[in-house]
N, C-alpha and C positions, 0 to 999 in steps of 0.2 A: 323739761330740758332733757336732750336722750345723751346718753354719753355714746362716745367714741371708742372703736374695739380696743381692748385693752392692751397695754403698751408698755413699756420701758424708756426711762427719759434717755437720751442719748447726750443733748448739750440744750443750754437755754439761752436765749439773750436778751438783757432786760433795756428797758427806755424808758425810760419820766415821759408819762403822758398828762392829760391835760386833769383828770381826774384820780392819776394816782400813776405805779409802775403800772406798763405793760409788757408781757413776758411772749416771747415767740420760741418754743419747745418742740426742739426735734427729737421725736425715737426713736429706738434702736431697730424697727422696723415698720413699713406703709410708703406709701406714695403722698402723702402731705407734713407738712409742721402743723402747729395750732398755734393759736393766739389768743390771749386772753387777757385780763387784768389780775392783779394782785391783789386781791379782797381777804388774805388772813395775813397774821405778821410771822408767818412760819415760810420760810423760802419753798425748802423741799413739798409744804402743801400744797403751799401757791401751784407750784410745778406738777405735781400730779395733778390739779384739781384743774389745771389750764389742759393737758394732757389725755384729762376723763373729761371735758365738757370744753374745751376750747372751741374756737372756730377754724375750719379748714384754713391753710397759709401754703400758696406755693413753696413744695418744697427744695427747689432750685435756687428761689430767692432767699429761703430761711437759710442758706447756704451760705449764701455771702453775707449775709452780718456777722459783729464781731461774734463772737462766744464770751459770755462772762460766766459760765460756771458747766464744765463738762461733768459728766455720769461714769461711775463703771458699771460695769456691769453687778456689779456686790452692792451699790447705793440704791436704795425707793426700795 
């Protein structure tokens, strides 16, 4: 698995998917969001951990979904 240049969470938005949540995580800097699943019961890991290994997600589309949990820049 290779990770993703290292980042800062920006906002996340989660979805009930078929196999568990699925989280779409934008940073505070890059040209993509990521996408991933929620494989720990720690939110904030999930979100780094979708962040450092997710998969590219347009980030124009990552745009328009709801946000269910923004970052400051002091959080992760």
């Amino acid at each position: 698995m290779s990770a993703n240049k290292e980042n800062k969470p920006k906002s996340v938005s989660w979805f009930n998917g078929c196999g568990g949540r699925i989280g779409v995580v934008i940073g505070e800097e890059g040209e993509h969001a990521y996408i991933g699943a929620a494989l720990r019961h720690d939110e904030d890991a999930d979100v780094a951990h979708i962040l450092a290994y997710g998969a590219k997600f347009p980030l124009a589309a990552a745009q328009l979904l709801p946000v269910s949990k923004s970052f400051s820049s002091g959080n992760q």
